[in-house]
BARO-954120 format. One record per residue: x, y, z of N, C-alpha, C in turn. Coordinates in nm, 2 decimals. Layout:
! BARO-954120
    n_c1    n_c2    n_c3   ca_c1   ca_c2   ca_c3    c_c1    c_c2    c_c3
       X       Y       Z       X       Y       Z       X       Y       Z
...
//
This chain:
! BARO-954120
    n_c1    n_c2    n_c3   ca_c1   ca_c2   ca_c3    c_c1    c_c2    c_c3
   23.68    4.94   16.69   23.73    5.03   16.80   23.61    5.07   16.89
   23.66    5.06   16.99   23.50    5.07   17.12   23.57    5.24   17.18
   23.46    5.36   17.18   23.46    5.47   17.26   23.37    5.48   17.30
   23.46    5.51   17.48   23.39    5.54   17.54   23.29    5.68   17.57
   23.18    5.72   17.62   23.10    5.81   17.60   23.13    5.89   17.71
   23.21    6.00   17.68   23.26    6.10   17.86   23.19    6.10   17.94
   23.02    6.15   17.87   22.95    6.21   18.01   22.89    6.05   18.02
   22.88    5.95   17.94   22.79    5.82   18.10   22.97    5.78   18.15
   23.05    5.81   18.12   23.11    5.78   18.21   23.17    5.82   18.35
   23.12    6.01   18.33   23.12    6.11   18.46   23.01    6.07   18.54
   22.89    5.98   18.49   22.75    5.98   18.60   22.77    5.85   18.64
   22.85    5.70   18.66   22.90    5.63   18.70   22.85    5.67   18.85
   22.76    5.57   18.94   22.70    5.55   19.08   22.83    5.57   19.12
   22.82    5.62   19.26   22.92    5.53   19.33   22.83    5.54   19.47
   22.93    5.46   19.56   22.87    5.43   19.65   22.98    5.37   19.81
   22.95    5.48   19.93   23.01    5.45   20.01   22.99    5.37   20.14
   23.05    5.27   20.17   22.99    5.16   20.22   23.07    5.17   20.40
   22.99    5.19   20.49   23.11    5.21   20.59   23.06    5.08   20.74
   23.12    5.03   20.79   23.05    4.98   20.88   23.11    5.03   21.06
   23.00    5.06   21.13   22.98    5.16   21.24   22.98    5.08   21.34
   23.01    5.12   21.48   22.94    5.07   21.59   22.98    5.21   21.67
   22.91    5.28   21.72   22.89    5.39   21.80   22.87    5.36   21.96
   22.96    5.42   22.05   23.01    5.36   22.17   22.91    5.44   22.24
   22.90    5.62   22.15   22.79    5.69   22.25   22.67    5.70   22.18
   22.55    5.68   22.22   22.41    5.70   22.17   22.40    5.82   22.16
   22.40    5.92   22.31   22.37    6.07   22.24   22.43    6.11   22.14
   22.55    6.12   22.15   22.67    6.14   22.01   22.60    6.11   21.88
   22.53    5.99   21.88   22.51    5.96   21.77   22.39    6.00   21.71
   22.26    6.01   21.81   22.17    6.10   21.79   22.23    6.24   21.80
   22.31    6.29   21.80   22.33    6.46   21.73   22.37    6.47   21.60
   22.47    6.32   21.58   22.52    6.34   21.43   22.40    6.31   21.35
   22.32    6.22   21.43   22.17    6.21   21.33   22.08    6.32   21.29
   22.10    6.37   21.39   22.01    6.51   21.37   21.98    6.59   21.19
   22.15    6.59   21.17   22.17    6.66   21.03   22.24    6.61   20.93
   22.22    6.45   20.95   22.30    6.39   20.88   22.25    6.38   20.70
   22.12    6.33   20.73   22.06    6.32   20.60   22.01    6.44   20.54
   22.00    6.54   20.58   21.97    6.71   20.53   22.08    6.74   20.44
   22.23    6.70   20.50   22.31    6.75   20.46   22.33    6.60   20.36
   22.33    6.51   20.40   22.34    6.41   20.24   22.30    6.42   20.14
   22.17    6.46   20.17   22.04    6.45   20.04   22.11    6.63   19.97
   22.18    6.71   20.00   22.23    6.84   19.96   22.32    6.78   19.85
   22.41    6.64   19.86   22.51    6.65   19.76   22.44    6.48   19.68
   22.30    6.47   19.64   22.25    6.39   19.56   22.27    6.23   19.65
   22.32    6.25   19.79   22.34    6.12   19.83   22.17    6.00   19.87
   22.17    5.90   19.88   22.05    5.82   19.92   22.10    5.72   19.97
   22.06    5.73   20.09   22.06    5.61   20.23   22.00    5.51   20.15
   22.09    5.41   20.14   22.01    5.27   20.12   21.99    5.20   20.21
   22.09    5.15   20.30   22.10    5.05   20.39   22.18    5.08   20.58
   22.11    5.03   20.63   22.19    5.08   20.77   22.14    4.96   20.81
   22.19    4.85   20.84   22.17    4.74   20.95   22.26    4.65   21.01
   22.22    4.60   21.11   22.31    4.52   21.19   22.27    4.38   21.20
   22.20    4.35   21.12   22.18    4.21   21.01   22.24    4.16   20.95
   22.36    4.13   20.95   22.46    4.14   20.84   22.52    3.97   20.82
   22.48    3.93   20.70   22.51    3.79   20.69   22.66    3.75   20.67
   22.76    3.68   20.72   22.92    3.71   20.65   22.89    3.56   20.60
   22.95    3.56   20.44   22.91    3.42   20.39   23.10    3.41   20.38
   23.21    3.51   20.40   23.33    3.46   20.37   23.43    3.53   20.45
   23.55    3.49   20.52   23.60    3.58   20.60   23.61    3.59   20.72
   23.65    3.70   20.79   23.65    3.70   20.93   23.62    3.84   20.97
   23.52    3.90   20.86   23.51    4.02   20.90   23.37    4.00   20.95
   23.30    4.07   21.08   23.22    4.08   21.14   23.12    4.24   21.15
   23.08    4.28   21.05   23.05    4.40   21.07   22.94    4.47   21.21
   22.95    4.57   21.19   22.83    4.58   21.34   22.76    4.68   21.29
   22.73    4.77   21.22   22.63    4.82   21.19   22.73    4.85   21.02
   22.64    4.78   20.88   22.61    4.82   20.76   22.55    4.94   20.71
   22.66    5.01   20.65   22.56    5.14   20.54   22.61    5.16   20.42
   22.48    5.17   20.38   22.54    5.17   20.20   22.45    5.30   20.22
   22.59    5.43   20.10   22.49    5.53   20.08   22.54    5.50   19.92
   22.45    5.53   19.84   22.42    5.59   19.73   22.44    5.71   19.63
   22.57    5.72   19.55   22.60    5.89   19.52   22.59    5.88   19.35
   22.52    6.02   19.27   22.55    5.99   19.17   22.64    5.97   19.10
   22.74    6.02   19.16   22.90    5.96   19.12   23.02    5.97   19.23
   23.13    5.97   19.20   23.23    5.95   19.27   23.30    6.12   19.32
   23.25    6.17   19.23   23.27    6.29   19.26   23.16    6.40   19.35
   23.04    6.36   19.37   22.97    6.39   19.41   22.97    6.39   19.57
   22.99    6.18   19.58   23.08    6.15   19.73   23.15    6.22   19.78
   23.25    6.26   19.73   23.40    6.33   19.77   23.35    6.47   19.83
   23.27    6.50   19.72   23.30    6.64   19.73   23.17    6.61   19.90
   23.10    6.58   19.90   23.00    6.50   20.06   23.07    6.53   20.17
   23.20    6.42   20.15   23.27    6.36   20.28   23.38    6.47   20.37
   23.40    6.58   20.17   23.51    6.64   20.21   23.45    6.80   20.27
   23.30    6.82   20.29   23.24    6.91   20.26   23.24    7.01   20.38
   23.21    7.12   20.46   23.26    7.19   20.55   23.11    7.18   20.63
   23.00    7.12   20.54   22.87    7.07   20.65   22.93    6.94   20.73
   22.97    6.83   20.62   22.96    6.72   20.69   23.11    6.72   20.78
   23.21    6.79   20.78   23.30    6.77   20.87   23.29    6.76   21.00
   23.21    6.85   21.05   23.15    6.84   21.20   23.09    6.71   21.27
   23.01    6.66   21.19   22.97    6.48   21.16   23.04    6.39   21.18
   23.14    6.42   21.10   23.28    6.33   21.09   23.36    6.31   21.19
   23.36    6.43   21.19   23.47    6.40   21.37   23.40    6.42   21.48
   23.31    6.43   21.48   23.23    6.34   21.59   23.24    6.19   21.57
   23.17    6.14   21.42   23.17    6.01   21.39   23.27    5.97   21.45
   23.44    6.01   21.41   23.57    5.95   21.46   23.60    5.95   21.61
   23.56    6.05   21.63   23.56    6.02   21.82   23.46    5.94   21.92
   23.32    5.94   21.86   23.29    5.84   21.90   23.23    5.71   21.88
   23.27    5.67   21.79   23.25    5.55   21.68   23.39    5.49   21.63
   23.36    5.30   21.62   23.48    5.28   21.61   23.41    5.25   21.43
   23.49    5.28   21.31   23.44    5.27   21.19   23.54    5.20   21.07
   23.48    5.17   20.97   23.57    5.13   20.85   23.45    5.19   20.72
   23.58    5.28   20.61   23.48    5.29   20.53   23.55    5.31   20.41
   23.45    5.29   20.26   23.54    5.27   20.13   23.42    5.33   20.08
   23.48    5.35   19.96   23.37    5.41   19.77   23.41    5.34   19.72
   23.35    5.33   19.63   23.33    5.28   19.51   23.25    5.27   19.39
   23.32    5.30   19.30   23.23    5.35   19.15   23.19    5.25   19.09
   23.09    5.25   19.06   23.00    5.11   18.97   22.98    5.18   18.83
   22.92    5.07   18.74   22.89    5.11   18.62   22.73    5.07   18.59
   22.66    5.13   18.60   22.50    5.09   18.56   22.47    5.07   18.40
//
C-alpha cells in the first residue's frame, strides 16, 4: 500500500503560465511598476517573460510568454485573487489581449 505524505503534497509547485500582448505601453509600464513587489509578497518567482517563443505543435502563436513560479497552488490563488494584485488585473484585462492557466506539478 503506497501513502501519500500530506504536507509534500500541500508544497506541490505550481505555476501560472499566461501569454500577453499589451495594446498600451504606458498601461503596461504602470502595472509594471508593482507587479513584482506584490508577487514576490505571495512566494511568487518570475521565470520567464518572452516573445521568443518556439511552437513545435499547433496553431497557437503566443506573443509574449510568462511562466511565474508559486510554491503551491494555493499560494497562486490566494496571488491572483488578492486585493493588491486586483488593480493589476483589470488593468491587465483592459488593456491586454491575454490567455492564462495553473498548474500544479510534483517535484
Amino acid at each position: 500500500m503506497h501513502i501519500t505524505n500530506p504536507i509534500r503534497m500541500s508544497h506541490m509547485p505550481a505555476y501560472a503560465i499566461a501569454d500577453v500582448e499589451w495594446h498600451d505601453e504606458t498601461q503596461h509600464a504602470k502595472e509594471a511598476e508593482n507587479f513584482f513587489q506584490i508577487l514576490e509578497k505571495y512566494g511568487g518567482e518570475f521565470l520567464v517573460a518572452s516573445n521568443d517563443v518556439k511552437v513545435f505543435e499547433g496553431r497557437w502563436k503566443p506573443r509574449t510568454l510568462i511562466i511565474i513560479k508559486f510554491p503551491d497552488m494555493k499560494a497562486l490563488q490566494a496571488w491572483y485573487d488578492s486585493k493588491e494584485y486586483a488593480p493589476l488585473l483589470a488593468m491587465r484585462l483592459k488593456y491586454a489581449d491575454s490567455n492564462a492557466v495553473a498548474v500544479e506539478t510534483k517535484e
